[in-house]
N, C-alpha and C positions, 0 to 999 in steps of 0.2 A: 538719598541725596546727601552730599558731605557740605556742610557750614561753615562758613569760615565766622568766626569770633575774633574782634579785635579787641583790644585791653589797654588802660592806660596802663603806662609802666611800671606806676605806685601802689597796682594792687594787683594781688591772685584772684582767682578764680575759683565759684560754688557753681556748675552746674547742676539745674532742679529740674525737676518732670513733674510739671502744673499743669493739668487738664490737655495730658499728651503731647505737649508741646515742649521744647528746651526753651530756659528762659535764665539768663543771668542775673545773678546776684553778688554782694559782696558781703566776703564773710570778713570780721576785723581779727576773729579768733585764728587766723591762716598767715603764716610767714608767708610774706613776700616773693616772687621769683619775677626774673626782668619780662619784658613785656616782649621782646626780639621769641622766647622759646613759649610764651603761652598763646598767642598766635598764631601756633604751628599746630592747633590740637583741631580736630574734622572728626567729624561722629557717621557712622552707618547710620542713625534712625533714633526710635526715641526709646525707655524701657520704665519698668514700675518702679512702687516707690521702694522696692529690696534691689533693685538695680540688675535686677534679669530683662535681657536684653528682650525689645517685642520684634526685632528679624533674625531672632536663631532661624535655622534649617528646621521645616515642618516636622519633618523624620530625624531622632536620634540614633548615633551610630550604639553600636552592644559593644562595650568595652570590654574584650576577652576577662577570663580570672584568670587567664596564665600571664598577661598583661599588670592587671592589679596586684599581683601575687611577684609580680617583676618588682614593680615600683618599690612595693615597702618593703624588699627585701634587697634591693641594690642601692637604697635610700633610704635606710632605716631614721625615723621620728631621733634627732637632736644626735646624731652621729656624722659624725664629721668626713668626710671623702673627699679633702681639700689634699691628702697622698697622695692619691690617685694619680701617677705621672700622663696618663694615658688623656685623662680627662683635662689635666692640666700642662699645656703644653702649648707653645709655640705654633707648632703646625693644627695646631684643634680649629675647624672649622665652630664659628658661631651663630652666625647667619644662613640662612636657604637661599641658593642661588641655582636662575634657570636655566636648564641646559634648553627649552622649547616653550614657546605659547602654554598656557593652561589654567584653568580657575585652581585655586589652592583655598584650603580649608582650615579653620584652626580648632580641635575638640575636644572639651576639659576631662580630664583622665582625674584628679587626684589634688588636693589641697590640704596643707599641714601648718597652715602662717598662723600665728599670734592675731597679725592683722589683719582689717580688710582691704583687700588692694584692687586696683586697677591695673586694666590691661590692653596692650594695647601695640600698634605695627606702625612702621614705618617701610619706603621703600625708595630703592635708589637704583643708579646703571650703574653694575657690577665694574664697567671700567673706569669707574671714576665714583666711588668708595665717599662717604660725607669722612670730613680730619674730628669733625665738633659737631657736640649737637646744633650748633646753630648752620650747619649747613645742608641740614634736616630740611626739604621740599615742605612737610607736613607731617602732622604725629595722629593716625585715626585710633581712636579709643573703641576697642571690641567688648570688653564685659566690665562694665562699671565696677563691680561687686564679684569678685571671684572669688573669696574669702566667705562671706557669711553663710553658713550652713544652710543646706535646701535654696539656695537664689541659682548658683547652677549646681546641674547634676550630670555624675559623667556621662560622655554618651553626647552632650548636650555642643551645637559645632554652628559653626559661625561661616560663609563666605566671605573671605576677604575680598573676590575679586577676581578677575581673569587677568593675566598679566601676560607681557609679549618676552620673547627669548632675550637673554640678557637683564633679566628684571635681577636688583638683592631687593631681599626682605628681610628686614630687621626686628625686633621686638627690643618693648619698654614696660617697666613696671614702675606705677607713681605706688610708694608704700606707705601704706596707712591713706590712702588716695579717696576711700569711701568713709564717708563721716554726716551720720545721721540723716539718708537722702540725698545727700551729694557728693559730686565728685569735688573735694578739696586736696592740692597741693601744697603740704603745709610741712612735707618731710624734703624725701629726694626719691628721684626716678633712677632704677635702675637700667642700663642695654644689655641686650648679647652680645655687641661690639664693645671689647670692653675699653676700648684707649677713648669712649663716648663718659665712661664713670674714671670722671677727674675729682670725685670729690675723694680719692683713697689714694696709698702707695702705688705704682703701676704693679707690685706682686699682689695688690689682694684687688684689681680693678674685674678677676673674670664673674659676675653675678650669675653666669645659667651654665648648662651643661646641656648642648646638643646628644644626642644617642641615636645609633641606625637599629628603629628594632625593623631587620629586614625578612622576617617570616613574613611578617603582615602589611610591610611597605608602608610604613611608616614612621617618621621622626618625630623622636620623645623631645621636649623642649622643657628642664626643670631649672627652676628661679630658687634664689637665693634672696630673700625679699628685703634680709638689714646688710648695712653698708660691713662689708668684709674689712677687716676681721673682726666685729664685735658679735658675728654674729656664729650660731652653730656650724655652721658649714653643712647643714645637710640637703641642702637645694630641695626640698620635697614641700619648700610652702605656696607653689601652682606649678601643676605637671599638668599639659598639654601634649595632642600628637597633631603633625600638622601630616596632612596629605593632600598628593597633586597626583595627575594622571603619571601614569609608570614610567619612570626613567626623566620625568622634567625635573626634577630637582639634581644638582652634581652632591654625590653625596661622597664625592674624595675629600677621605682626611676629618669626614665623622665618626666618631670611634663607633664599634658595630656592638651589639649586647653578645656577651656568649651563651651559646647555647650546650645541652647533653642531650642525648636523646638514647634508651637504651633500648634493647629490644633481644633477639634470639632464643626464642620457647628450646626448650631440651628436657630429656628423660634421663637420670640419671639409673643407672640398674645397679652401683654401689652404694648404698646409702649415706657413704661416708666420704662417698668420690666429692672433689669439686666440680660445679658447671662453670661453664664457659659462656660470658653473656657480651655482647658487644653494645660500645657506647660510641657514640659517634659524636665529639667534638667541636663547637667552634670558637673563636677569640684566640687568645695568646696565652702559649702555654709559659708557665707550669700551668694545669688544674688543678681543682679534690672534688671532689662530689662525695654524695653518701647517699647510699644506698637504702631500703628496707622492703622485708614483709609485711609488713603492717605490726610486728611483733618487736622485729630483731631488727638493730642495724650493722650498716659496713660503712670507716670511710677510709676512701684512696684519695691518696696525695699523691702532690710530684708528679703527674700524668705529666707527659711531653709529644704526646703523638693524638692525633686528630680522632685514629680510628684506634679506639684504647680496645683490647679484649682481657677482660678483668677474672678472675676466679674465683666463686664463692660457696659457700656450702650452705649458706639460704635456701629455704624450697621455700615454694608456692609464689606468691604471684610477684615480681618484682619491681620497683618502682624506683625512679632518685628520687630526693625529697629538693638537693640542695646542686649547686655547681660556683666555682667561682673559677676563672681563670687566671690569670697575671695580676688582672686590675681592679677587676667587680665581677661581683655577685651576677648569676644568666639565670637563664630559663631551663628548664626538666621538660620532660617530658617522654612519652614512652613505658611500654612495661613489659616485661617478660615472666614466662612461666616454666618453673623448675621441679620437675618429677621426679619419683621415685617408686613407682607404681610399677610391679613385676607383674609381666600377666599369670592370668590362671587359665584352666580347663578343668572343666567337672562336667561328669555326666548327669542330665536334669533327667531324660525317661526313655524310654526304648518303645517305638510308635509300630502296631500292626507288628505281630510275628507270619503274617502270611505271605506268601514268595510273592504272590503275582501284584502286589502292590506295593512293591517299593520299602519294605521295612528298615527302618533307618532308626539310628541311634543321636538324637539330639543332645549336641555337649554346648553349653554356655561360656563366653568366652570375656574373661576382660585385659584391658590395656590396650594399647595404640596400634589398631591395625594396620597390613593385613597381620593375618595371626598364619602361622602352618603348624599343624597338631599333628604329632607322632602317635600312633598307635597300634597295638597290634590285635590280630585273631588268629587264635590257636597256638600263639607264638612269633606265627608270624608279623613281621613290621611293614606299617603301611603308614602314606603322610597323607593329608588333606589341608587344602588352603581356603580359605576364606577370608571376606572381605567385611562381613557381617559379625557383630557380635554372638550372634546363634549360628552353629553348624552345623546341618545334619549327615551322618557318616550312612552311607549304605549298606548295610548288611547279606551276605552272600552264600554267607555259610553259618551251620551252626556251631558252638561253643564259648570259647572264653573271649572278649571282647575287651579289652582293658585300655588303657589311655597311658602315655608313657614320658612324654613332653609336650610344652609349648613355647612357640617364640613369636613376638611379635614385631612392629619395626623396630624397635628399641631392644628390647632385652628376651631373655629366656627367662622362662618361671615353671612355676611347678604344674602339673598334671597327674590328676588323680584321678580314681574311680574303675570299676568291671563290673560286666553282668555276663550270666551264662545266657544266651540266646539258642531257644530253640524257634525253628524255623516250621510252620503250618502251612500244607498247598492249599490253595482258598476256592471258594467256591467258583463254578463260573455257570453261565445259563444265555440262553440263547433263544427267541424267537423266529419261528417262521410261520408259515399260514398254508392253506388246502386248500384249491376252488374258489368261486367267483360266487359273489351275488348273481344269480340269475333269474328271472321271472321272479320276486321278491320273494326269493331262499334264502339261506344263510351258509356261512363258511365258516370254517373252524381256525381256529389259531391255535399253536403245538407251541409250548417252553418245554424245553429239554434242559437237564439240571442234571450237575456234578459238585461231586463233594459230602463233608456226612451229615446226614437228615436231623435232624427237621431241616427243611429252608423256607426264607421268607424272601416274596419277589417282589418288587413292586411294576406295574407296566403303566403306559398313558396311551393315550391316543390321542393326545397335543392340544386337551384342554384337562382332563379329566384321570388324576392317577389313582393306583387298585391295587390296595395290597392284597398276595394271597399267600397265605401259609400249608404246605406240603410238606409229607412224607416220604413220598414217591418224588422218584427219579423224573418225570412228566409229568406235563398238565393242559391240559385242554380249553379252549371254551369256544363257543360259537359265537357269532356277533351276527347282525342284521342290516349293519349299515356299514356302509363305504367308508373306510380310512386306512391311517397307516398307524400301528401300534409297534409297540417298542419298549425296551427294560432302561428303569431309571437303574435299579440297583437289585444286589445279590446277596445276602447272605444267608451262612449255613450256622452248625452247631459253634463254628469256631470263630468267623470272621466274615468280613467284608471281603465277596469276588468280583468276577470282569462280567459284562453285559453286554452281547455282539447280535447281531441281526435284525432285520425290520419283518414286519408281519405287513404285508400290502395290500388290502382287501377292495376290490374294484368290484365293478357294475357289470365288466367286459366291456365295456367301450375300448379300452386298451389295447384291445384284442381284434380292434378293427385300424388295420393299420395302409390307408389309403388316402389317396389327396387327385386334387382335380387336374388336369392337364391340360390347359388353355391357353392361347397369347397372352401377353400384356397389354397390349393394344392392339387394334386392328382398324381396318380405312373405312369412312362413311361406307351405308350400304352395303359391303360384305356380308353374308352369314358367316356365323362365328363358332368353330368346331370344339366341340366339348367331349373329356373322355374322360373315366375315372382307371386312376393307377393305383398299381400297390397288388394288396393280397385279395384278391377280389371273385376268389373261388366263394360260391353260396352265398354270394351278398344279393339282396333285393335294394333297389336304387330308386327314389325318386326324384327328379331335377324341378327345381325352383328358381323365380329368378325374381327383383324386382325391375328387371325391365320395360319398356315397353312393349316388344316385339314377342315371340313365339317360338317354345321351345319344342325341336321338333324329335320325337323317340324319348319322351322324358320318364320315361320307365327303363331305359337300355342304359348302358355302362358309355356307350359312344352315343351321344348327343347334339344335334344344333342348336344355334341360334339366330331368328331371321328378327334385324332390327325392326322398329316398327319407321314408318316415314319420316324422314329427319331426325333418325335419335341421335343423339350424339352424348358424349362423356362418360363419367365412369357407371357401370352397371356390375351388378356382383349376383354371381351362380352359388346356388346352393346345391350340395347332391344329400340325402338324408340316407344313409345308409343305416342298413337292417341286417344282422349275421344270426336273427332267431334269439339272441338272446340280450342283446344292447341296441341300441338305434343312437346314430352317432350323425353327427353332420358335418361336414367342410364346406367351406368355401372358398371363393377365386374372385379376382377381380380383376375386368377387364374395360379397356379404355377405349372408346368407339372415336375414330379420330373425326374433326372435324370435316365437312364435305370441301372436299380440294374446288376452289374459285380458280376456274383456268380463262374465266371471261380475256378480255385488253381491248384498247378503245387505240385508234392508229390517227396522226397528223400528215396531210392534212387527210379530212373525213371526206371530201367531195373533188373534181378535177385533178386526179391523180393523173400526170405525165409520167413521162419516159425519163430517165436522168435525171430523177428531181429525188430527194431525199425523203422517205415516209420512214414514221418514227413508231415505233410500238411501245405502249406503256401500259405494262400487267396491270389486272385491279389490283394486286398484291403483291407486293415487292420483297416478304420474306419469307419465302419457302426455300425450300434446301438448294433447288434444282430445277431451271427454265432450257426448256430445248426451241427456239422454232424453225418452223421450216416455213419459207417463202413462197413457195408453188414453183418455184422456179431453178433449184437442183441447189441454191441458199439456204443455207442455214446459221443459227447463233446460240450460244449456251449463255449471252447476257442478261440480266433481269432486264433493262431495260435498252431494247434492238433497234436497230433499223438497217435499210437497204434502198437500194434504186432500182428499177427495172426499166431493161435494154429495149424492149419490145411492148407496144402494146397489148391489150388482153387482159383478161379476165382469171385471176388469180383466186387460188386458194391460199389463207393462210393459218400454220396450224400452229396451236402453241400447247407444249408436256411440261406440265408442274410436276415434283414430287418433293412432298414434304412426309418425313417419320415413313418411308417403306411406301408411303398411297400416293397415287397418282391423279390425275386430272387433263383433263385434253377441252381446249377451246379452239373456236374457227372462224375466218370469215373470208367473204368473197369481195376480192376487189376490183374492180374495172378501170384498167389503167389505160390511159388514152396517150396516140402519142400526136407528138408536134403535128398543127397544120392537118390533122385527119378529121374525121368524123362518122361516128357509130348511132345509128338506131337501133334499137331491139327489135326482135323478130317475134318478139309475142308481150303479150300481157293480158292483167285478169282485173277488169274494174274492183272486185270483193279480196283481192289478196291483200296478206296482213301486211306488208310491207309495204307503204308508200307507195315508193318507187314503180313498184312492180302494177302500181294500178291504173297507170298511165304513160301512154306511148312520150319519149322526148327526146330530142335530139344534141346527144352529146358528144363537145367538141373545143377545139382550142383555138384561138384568133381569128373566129369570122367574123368578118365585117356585119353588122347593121343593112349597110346600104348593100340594096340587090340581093336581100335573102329572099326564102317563098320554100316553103314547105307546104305540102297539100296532099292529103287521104283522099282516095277515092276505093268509095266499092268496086266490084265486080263490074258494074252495066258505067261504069267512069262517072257514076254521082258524087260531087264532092261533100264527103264528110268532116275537112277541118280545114283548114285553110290558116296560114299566119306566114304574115312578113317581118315578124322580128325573131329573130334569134336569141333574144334575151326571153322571150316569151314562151318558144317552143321547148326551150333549154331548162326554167323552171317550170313550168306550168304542162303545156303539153296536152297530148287529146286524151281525152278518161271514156272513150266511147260513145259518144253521145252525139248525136247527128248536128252538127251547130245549124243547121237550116229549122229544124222543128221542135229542135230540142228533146229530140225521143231516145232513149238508151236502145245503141243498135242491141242482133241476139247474136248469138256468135257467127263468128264468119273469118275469113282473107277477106285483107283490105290489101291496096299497094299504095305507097308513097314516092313521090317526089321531092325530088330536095337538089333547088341550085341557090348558087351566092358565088360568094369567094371569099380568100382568109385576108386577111389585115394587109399581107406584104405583096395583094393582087391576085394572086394565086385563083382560077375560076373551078368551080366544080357543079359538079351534075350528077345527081346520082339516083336511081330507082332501086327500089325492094319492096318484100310483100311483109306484114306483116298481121299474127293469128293471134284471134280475139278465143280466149280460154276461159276457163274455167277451174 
């Protein structure tokens, strides 16, 4: 929070820091200043009793050394740059002014003053500039103590603030401002502004020097802390950098630090040539810089071009130390490196004189690749390139080998060195094998060998390697178990040869080269046809299976399978095959498909008419494929069907699933009745499993209630049932049973009777017989 401090007019100001608090005092050892400019003094916060502030910024920023290495070399300790036209000028911007909104920061870099001073900002709108200090809004004080050694340290940065577009920002320094704990004004404050310092001529009123150092986006701000001109001129007694986000500060008409930067590595290949290095310039020319190896130097004057390319006969690693342009002292930076290193070739050894492996002549290479080496054989010239420091040259023929140049990217250099090469054909050896393990025999393994004796082989069998040493041309050995053996390596009296062939030693199982021939799937219930293919002369076969079902000819080559009831899913055949001297086994896998559901349930289920809509709905609605057939020359391929029927009667109705290749077929019988008629059955069986079928009923459409009469009689006109309702005879019905005694008749013809009429009057009368079954 900022303070305001009011003062009588008749005295200055001791700010003290007493138990973290600011608290006023009056000191009488302090000249005086009016009371209008020490009422403009506002503080950030409180700080110790060395006057290090306690709201620096938690994190300090790293003060480059190419930064520090600026300062006290563009600001040298009691040297005066009061010359400097650049710095002192009319158009010199002295203040920071914003081009956008942004917090701005201010970070001690560097302190060179006698005294200890204070520091401190003002701010104002840029279009309307304070004439006087007294038109000064307010003066906030950022480092009490910027002077005393260890109170700040570079690095060390302060928030002034966020500030909105159009903001200036000014700075003041009270000198000699810190005195014993306090801030005392007892000298004079210097501005950046300089027409603010009336207490001097208007030629010596500028106290600071703005700088663009714009590598690192940042403004150098250096104070000049005694009243000009009594004092050095070398502004280096508080250097600060202030920084704001990119581009919010106008930094037109701040003078910018010059920069060099060299760079351009090269190979010289005359030792006494000059290199060509380039420096790349900024600031106002003329330049000079000077150059060094760490040993020697160079210095160029007079530079007038931005991208200078300079000539020197310096080697090794090169660096500026210095640069100055027009006005002051920049920044270096950069380094280049300058060679004189001629390559070489020499032969290091001559590898294997034997032809079938590649004998090559390995030459060692220096300088900057690629390299391409001249050489000849026999005389003749041959070149080879590479990218590598080591070469190896192939050798083709025997004799003289000698080496004859080199060049690399840079230069040519010497090449030396021959050897006489004789050339050795090298050994070679080969494995193969005889025969099968059979009945727990053994088989022989053959190495066949070329080249001059002795030889030594080594062979594995893919855990286990076996040297053998021979004289002979071949070599034999038997083995007892199954693998595959093979030559690691060869050699004879002279050298290292080639190693080709497998030795394969099997059981004969290999030898039995058949496989099962079966579906992939097949439909519930099928038998499942089994056959074995292939080379199946003098095989003995036995068939397995973990099925449930029953495999039938399971000694033959052609085979069934009869599921057992309801298998279903994957099942898997074995056939164990026997050729006398291995027994080998395949298998097959086959998938029993699910029993195809062709059941359906139809709407409505009971008094089906003529013209009326009956719906069919599968028990299973996703198989591949529904066909049905109506009984009535209708048909439909929808899963879910329906249809009307023209005519009364008694229908079949059929329905063909097929899902995966298998099929399924469901059925029922429907008795479709039409308008205004009426149907009795002509038989029935009290013990039949169906309902329906176990009692006589009289089925029909719109008759009336009033005036029905249905009535059974036997043979001799005895009544066996008798009912006057239609609703009765309709569900219920005669089940056989004599309703006079209640005796279950034994079978027989009965005949019935039957009058009423239908709803819309209509009279009927109708007799039939009907037989009692079984």
């Amino acid at each position: 929070m900022i303070k305001r401090i009011h003062l009588p007019a008749t005295f200055s100001i001791i700010l003290m820091l007493l138990s973290g608090l600011h608290t006023i005092s009056m000191a009488a050892n302090c000249d005086s200043i009016n009371a209008p400019l020490t009422s403009k003094f506002r503080f950030l916060g409180s700080w110790d009793a060395n006057g290090k502030p306690n709201y620096l910024e938690p994190e300090n920023d790293l003060v480059s050394s190419n930064l520090i290495k600026f300062v006290t070399t563009a600001l040298p300790e009691t040297v005066s740059v009061a010359e400097n036209d650049e710095y002192f000028n009319d158009e010199v911007r002295f203040n920071t002014e914003l081009n956008e909104a942004s917090e701005v920061f201010l970070t001690m870099v560097h302190e060179g003053a006698g005294w200890k001073n204070t520091l401190g900002y003002y701010t104002y709108d840029i279009n309307n500039p304070p004439s006087t200090v007294y038109d000064l809004d307010s003066m906030v004080v950022l480092f009490p103590n910027v002077s005393q050694p260890g109170t700040v340290n570079p690095g060390e940065k302060i928030l002034l603030g966020s500030f909105p577009a159009g903001t200036g920002i000014g700075y003041f320094l009270i000198a000699k401002g810190w005195n014993e704990g306090s801030i005392c004004i007892d000298s004079h404050i210097v501005f950046t502004d300089p027409k603010l310092n009336t207490y001097t001529t208007p030629e010596f009123r500028q106290q600071t020097i703005l700088l663009n150092y714009e590598q690192d986006e940042k403004l150098l701000l250096c104070f000049e802390d005694n009243k000009r001109p009594a004092g050095d001129d070398d502004f280096n007694d508080a250097v600060f950098y202030i920084t704001a986000n990119p581009g919010a500060i106008d930094t037109t008409d701040i003078p910018k630090i010059p920069t060099a930067k060299i760079s351009g590595d090269t190979s010289i290949c005359d030792v006494n040539a000059p290199a060509k290095l380039k420096v790349a310039l900024t600031g106002k020319a003329p330049w000079s810089f000077v150059i060094t190896n760490g040993t020697e130097t160079a210095k160029y004057e007079d530079v007038q071009v931005n991208d200078y390319v300079l000539e020197t006969v310096l080697k090794g690693t090169i660096t500026l130390t210095s640069v100055k342009d027009k006005n002051k002292n920049g920044i270096v930076s950069g380094e280049a490196t300058v060679l004189n290193h001629l390559p070489t070739a020499q032969i290091e050894e001559f590898i294997n004189g034997c032809t079938i492996n590649d004998p090559v002549a390995k030459v060692s290479l220096t300088g900057q690749g690629p390299w391409t080496v001249a050489y000849s054989i026999n005389g003749k010239s041959y070149s080879a390139n590479s990218s590598a420091d080591m070469l190896d040259i192939p050798i083709t023929e025997e004799g003289e080998f000698a080496l004859l140049s080199v060049t690399d990217a840079l230069c040519s250099g010497s090449a030396e060195g021959s050897i006489e090469v004789a050339l050795i054909p090298s050994p070679r050896a080969m494995i193969s094998t005889e025969g099968v393990l059979c009945n727990d025999g053994v088989a022989t393994v053959k190495v066949s060998l070329s080249g001059v004796a002795p030889f030594s082989f080594v062979y594995t069998d893919g855990s286990t390697e076996t040297t053998v040493t021979t004289s002979e041309s071949s070599y034999e050995f038997a083995v007892s178990e199954t693998g595959t053996y093979s030559l690691v390596r060869v050699d004879d009296a002279n050298c290292g040869g080639e190693v080709n062939g497998l030795a394969v030693v099997s059981d004969g199982t290999e030898d039995i080269n058949v496989e099962i021939d079966a579906p992939a799937s097949t439909c519930f219930g099928e038998d499942i046809a089994l056959a074995l293919l292939g080379e199946t002369d003098g095989l003995a076969v036995k068939w397995t299976t973990e099925g449930q079902g029953v495999i039938n000819n399971a000694d033959q080559l052609n085979a069934s399978y009869s599921p057992a009831d309801n298998e279903t899913g994957e099942v898997v055949f074995y056939a164990e095959v026997d050729n006398g001297c291995a027994v080998k086994t395949v298998s097959k896998k086959v998938v029993i498909n699910e029993a195809i559901d062709a059941s359906f349930e139809y709407s409505p289920a009971d008094d089906i008419l003529t013209n009326s809509t009956i719906t069919f709905v599968p028990a299973m609605n996703s198989y591949d494929e529904y066909a049905w057939d109506f009984g009535d020359e209708n048909t439909s391929s929808a899963t879910l069907a329906s249809t009307e029927y023209t005519q009364g009667g008694v229908y079949t109705v059929t329905l063909v699933v097929t899902q995966d290749g298998c099929s399924g077929e469901g059925n029922a019988e429907l008795a479709v009745l039409s308008k205004d008629e009426l149907y009795v059955p002509n038989a029935f069986n009290p013990t039949a499993q169906n309902p329906e079928n176990q009692v006589v009923k009289v089925y029909g459409n719109n008759v009336d209630e009033d005036g029905f009469d249905f009535k059974i009689v036997n043979r001799w006109g005895k009544v066996m049932y008798q009912s006057n309702s239609f609703a009765e005879a309709n569900s219920v019905g005669w089940n056989g049973v004599n309703n006079n005694n209640n005796v279950q008749q034994e079978l027989n013809v009965y005949t019935y009777l039957l009058k009423g009429k239908f709803i819309e009057g209509e009279k009927f009368e109708r007799t039939g017989t009907i037989t009692q079954v079984k």
